[in-house]
ZAMARGU-4260 file (C-alpha; in steps of 0.2 Angstrom, whole numbers, plus 5000, padded with zeros to 4 digits):
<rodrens>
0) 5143/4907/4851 | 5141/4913/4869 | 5125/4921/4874 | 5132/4939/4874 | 5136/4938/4859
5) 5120/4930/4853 | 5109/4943/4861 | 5118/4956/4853 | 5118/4946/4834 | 5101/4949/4837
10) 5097/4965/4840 | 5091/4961/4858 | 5106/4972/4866 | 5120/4981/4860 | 5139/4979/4861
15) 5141/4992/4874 | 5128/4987/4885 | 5137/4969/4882 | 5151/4978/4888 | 5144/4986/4902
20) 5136/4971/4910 | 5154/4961/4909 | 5162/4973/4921 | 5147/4975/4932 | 5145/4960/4939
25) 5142/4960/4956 | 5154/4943/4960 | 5164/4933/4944 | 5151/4920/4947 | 5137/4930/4942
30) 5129/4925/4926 | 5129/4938/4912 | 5111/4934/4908 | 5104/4940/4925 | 5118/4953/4925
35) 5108/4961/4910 | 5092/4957/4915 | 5096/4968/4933 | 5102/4981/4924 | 5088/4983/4912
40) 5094/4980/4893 | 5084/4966/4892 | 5070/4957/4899 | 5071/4941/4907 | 5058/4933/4894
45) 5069/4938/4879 | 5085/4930/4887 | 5076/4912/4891 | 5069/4913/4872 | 5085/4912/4866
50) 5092/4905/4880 | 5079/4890/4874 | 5084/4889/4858 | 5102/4886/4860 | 5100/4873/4871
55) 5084/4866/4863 | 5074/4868/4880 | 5056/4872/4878 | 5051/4888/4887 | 5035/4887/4897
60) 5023/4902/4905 | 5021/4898/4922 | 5005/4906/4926 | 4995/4897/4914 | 5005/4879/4916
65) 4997/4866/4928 | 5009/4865/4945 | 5009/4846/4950 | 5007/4851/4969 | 5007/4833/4977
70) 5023/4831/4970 | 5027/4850/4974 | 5024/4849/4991 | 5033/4829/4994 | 5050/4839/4988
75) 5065/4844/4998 | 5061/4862/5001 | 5082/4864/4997 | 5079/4858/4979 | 5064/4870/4977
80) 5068/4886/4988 | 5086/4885/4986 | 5085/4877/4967 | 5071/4887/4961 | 5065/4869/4954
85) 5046/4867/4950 | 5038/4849/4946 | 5025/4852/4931 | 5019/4833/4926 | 5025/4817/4930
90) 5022/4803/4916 | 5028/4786/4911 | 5043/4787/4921 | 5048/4807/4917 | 5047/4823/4928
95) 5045/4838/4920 | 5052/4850/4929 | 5051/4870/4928 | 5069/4880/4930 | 5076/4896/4927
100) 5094/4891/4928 | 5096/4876/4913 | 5116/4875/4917 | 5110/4868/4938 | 5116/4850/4933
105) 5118/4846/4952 | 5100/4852/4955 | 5095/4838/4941 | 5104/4826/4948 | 5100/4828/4967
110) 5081/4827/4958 | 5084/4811/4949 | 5091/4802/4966 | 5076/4807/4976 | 5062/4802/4965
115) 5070/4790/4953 | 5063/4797/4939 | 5071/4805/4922 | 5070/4824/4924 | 5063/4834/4907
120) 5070/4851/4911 | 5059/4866/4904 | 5065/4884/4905 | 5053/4897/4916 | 5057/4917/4922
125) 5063/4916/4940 | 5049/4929/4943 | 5036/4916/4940 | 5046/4901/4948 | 5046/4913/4966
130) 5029/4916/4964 | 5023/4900/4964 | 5033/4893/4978 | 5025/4909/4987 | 5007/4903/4982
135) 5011/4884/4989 | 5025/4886/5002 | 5020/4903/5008 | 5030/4922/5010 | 5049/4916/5019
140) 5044/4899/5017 | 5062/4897/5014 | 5068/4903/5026 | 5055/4893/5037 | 5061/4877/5031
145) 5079/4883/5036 | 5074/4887/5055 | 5064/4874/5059 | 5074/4859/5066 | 5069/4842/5060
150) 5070/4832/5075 | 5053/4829/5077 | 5050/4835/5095 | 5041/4852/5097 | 5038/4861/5113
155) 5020/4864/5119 | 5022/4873/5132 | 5026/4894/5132 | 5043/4895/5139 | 5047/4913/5148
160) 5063/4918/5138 | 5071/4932/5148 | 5076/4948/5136 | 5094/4944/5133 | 5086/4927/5126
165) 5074/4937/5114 | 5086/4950/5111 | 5099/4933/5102 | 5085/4926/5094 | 5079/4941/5086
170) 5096/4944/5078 | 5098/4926/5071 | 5101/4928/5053 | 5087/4921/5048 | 5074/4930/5058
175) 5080/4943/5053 | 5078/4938/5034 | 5062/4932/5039 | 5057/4949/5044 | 5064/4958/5028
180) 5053/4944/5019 | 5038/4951/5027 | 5041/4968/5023 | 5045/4968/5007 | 5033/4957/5001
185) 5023/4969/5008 | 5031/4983/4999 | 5032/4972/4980 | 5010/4972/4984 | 5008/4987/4989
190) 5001/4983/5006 | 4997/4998/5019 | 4998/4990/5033 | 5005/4974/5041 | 4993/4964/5054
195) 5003/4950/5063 | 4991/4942/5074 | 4993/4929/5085 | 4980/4915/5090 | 4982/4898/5100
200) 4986/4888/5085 | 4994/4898/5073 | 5003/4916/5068 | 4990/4925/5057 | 4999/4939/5045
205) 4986/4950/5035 | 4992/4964/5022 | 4981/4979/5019 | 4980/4982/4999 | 4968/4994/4992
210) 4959/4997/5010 | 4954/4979/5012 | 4962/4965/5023 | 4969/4948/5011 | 4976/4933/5021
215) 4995/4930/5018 | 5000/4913/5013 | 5014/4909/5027 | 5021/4892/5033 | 5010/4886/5048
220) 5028/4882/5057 | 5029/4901/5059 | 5020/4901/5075 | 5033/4895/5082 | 5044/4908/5079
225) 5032/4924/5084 | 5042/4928/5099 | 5058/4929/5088 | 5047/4938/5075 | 5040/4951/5086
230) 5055/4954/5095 | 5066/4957/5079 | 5052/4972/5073 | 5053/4979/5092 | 5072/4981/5091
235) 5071/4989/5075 | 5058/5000/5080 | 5069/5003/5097 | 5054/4997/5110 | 5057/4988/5124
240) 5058/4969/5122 | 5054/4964/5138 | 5040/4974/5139 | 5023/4962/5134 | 5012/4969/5145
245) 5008/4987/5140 | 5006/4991/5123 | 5021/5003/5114 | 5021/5013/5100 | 5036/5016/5087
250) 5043/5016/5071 | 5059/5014/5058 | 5065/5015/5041 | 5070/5005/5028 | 5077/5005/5009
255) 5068/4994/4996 | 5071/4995/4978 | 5081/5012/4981 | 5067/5021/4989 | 5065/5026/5006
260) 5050/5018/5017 | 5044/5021/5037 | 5036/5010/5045 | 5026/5015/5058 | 5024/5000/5075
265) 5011/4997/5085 | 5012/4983/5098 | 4997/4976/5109 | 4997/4962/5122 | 4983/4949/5115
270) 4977/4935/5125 | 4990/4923/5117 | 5005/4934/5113 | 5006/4953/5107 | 5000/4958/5090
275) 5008/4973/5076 | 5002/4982/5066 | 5014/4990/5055 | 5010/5003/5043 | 5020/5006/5028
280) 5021/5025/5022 | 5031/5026/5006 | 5035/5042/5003 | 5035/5043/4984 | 5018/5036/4984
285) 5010/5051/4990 | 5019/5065/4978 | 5000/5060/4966 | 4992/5077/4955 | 4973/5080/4958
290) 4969/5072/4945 | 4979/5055/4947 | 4969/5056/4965 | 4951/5054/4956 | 4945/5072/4954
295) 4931/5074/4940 | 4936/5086/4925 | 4921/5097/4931 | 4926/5099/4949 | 4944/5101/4949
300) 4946/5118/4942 | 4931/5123/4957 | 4945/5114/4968 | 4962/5124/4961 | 4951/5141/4964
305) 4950/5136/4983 | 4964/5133/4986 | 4972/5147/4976 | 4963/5160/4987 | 4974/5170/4996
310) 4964/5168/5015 | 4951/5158/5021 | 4948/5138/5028 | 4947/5123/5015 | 4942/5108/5026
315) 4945/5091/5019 | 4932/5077/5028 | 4929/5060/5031 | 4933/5043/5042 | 4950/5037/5045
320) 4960/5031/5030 | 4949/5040/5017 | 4965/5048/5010 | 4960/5067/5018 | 4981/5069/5020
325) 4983/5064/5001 | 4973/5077/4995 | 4980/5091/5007 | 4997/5084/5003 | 4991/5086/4984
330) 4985/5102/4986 | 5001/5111/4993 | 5012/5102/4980 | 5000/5111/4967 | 5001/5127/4974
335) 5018/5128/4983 | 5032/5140/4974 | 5045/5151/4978 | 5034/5167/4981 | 5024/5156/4994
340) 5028/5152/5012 | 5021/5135/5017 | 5020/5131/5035 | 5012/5112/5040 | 5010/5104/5058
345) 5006/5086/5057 | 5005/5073/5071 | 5014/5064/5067 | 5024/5069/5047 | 5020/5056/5037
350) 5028/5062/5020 | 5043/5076/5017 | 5038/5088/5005 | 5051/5098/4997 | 5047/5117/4997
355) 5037/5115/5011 | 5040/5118/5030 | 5034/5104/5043 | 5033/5102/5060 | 5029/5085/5069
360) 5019/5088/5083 | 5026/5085/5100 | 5013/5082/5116 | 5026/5077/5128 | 5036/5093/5125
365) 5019/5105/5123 | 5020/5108/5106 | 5000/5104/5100 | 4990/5110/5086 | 4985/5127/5094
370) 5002/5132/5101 | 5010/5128/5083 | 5000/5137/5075 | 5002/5152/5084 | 5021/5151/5083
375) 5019/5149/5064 | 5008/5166/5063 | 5027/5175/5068 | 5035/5164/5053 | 5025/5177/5040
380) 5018/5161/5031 | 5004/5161/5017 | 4998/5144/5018 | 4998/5135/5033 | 4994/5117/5035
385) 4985/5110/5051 | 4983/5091/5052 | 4966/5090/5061 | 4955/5099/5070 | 4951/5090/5084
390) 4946/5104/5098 | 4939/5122/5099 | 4958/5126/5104 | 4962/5123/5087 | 4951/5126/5079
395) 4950/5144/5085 | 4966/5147/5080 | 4965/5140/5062 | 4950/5153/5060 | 4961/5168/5068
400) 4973/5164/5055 | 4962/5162/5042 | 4955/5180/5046 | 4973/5190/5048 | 4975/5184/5031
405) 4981/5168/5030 | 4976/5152/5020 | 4972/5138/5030 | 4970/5119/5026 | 4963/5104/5037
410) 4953/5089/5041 | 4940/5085/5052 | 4931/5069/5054 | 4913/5071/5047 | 4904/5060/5036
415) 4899/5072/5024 | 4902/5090/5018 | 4886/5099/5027 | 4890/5092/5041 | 4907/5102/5046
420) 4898/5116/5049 | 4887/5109/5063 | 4904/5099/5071 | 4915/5115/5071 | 4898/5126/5082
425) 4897/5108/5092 | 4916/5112/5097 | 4910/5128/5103 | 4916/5139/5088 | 4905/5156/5086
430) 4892/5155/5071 | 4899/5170/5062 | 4918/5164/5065 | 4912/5150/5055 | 4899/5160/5041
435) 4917/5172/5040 | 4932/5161/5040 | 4926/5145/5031 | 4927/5142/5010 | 4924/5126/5005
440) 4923/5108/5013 | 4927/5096/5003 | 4922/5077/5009 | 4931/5060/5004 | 4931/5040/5001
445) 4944/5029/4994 | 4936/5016/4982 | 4945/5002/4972 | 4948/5002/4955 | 4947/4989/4942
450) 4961/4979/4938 | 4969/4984/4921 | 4974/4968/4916 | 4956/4958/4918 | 4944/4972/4917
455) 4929/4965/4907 | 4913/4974/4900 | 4896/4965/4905 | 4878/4968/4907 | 4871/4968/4926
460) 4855/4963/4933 | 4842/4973/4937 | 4842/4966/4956 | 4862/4970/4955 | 4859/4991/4952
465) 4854/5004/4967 | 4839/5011/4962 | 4847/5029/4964 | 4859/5024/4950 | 4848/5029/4936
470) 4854/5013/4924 | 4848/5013/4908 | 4852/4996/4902 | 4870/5000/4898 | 4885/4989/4898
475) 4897/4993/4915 | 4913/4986/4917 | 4920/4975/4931 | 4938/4963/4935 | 4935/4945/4933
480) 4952/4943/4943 | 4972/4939/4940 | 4986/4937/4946 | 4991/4955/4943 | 4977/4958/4955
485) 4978/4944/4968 | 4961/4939/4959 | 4953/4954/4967 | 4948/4962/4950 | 4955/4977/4959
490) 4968/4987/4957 | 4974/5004/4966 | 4961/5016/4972 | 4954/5033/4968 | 4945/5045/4978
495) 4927/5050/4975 | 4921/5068/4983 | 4909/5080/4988 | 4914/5098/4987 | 4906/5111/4996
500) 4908/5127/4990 | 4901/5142/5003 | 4891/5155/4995 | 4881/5169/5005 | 4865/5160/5005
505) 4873/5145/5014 | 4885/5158/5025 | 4866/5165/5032 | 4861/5147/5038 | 4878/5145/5045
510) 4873/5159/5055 | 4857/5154/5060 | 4863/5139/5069 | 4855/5126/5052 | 4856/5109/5053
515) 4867/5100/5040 | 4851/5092/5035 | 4844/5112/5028 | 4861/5116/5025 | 4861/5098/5011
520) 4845/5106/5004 | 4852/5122/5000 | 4869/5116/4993 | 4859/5101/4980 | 4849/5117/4975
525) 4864/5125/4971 | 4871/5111/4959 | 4881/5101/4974 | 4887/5082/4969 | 4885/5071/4982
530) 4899/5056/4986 | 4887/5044/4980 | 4886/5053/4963 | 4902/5056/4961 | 4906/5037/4965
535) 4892/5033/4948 | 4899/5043/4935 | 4917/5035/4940 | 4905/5016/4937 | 4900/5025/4921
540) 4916/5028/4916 | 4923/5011/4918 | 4936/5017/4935 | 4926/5006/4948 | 4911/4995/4951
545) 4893/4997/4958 | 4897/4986/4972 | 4912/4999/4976 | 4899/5013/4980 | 4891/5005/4988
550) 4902/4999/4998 | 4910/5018/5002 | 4893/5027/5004 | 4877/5028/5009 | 4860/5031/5001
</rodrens>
């Protein structure tokens, strides 16, 4: 009985979807297994089960087996890149090998002639197999192998291609794999931002997860392909090639997994070669309610009031990369309907938002802040978005629109809520503009979570607790590390915040030119939960870790 067939005998899939797989296939050598698996009516551990029994192959889970990686590494890299074939144990003249493909009899074959030795075949999830290859050969290692020419002779030296050189080694086939390695690896770990960084030995790459910088396993041959490298993400990102002396700034887009991604490119000349910085901005990623960002149950509906008030400013404050955009984002997409007008103007627009108008902003055609701001005024808006406050021009403007009706929502960069007020008098913005205009400042951090998969519960040490915790003796929870979470313990992020609502009382220090230090003092009076707070009762309640806070905020 053919594996269809068996697969549908039991219960696994049914006869359409058998049928549906047949005349999908992408080319007639497409095996129908896979063919299923891709399309989703079955996963790829159901099929090597039974794929197992019919052929009496044992089935083996990869992340707990042991890899043999003396033999691993002493393999062709065809057999294992190209083959998908992992050495588990070697014994008494036998190799047991790791497949996902028990009908590769050639692969076998190829193996028995290198080492000499009877090959025990054991089935494994191609998932598992690429994973480990990535672990011990590194991302593109594949591709690597390919590239590099075996002739033992490698250039020292730096040779000074001229652009047209750059420009044909860019597009080579497989640089330009290479690249799409990078960046969907990237993608799959849901990396922020790529570093590529060159130094005198060797081609660093560095991915951004969960706000902190992890090391990428890559082939150390790789750095002798960064011209190639760089030069491939500047054509994509239409920069000039033979420019390595001034850094340059720009951007593309790709499609990965169906969805559309920007990456944004930043290039600058280092003493051996230029580094990039690319940043990934997925545009589903962002599309998060308030309460999938981290607010508690107590302070969200304070939240939805403010920004459901028909005129005034909501600030949203904190350092770069604390998430300030996510939130505003969130906030229109809660708010936006057909009886509201929603003007943004962002520098640039990260994220399309349907409903909503944006504007990019422009500085080599005059189009700032201020002046898009003004021309939104004559667009009859009811919410207006501005990016950032970063001068009184701006910020003079947001307040006229806040006062003629308008609600208006920004960022500023402070470190805490009491302390917008002093920052927007430093720009030079009257007192009672500010006392008159301003509703609520709400201030930010992005901490880590703790990882799903391995989250444990344990008792800390007294050494190990802040003393503003206020621990009791009760058990917390933290990520003993997996693969799931590149043995982290971590596992996506959440915000915690600080929301300053302005009440009379606070409006009259505002006025009286207060320092955020009396301004703090009034606001804890009234009830306000500082950062660090917040940050606790998320440790209490199992999100993150002490060491997170901590980390994010200060005492």
């Amino acid at each position: 009985m053919s594996l269809g067939d068996t697969l549908v005998q039991r219960g696994k899939i049914t006869a359409d979807q058998l049928q549906q797989a047949t005349t999908s296939k992408r080319d007639p050598a497409e095996r129908l297994d896979r063919v299923l698996v891709r399309m989703g009516f079955i996963g790829e551990r159901e099929v090597l089960e039974v794929l197992g029994e019919q052929l009496h192959f044992p089935v083996v889970d990869l992340t707990k087996a042991a890899i043999d990686v003396e033999t691993l590494k002493q393999m062709p890299a065809k057999l294992v890149h190209k083959r998908k074939l992992i050495p588990l144990e070697k014994t008494n003249g036998k190799l047991r090998v790791a497949t996902c493909d028990p009908f590769d009899l050639y692969g076998f074959d190829e193996l028995r002639m290198i080492t000499g030795l009877d090959v025990t075949p054991v089935l494994a999830a191609e998932t598992e197999i690429n994973n480990v290859i990535k672990k011990y050969f590194g991302v593109g290692g594949d591709t690597i192998s390919q590239l590099v020419d075996d002739d033992g002779i490698e250039v020292v030296s730096e040779v000074n291609e001229d652009a047209s050189d750059l420009a044909e080694m860019a597009q080579d086939a497989s640089v330009v794999r290479l690249v799409n390695d990078l960046l969907v690896e990237a993608i799959n770990e849901r990396a922020s931002d790529i570093h590529i960084e060159p130094y005198e030995n060797e081609l660093k790459i560095r991915y951004r997860i969960d706000g902190v910088l992890q090391a990428t396993n890559v082939p150390p041959q790789i750095r002798r392909f960064q011209a190639a490298i760089i030069s491939r993400i500047k054509i994509l990102s239409n920069l000039n090639i033979a420019e390595k002396r001034l850094p340059q700034d720009g951007s593309f887009k790709i499609r990965v997994h169906g969805r559309e991604v920007d990456i944004r490119v930043s290039v600058i000349p280092m003493v051996f070669g230029e580094g990039i910085v690319m940043r990934i901005l997925d545009k589903q990623a962002v599309l998060l309610s308030l309460t999938d960002i981290g607010f508690a149950p107590d302070m969200l509906p304070r939240f939805e009031h403010v920004i459901n008030q028909p005129h005034g400013i909501l600030l949203v404050t904190g350092p770069t990369g604390s998430g300030k955009t996510t939130t505003l984002y969130s906030s229109l997409n809660k708010i936006v309907s057909d009886e509201i007008k929603v003007l943004t103007v962002e520098d640039p627009v990260e994220y399309h938002l349907g409903g909503i108008n944006q504007v990019g902003v422009n500085l080599k055609s005059g189009l700032t802040f201020a002046k898009g701001m003004r021309a939104f005024l004559r667009h009859d808006p009811d919410v207006i978005m501005v990016g950032e406050i970063r001068d009184l021009e701006t910020a003079e403007t947001a307040i006229q629109a806040s006062l003629t009706g308008h609600f208006v929502l920004s960022t500023l960069h402070t470190n805490d809520a009491c302390s917008a007020t002093t920052r927007l008098l430093d720009m030079g913005v009257e007192p009672f503009l500010v006392a008159s205009s301003l509703e609520a400042v709400l201030a930010q951090r992005l901490i880590r979570c703790i990882c799903k998969k391995c989250r444990e519960e344990y008792t800390p040490k007294a050494t190990e607790v802040p003393p503003d915790f206020g621990w009791k003796g009760d058990k917390l929870f933290r990520g003993k590390g997996c693969r799931e979470c590149r043995n982290t313990g971590y596992s996506g992020r959440k915000g915690i915040f600080e929301l300053l609502i302005l009440d009379d009382d606070l409006r009259e220090l505002v006025l009286q030119r207060s320092s955020s230090s009396k301004i703090l003092n009034m606001a804890r009076q009234k009830g306000l939960t500082l950062l660090r707070e917040d940050g606790f009762d998320k440790v209490r309640t199992g999100i993150t870790t002490i060491d997170e806070v901590v980390r994010a905020t200060k005492l």
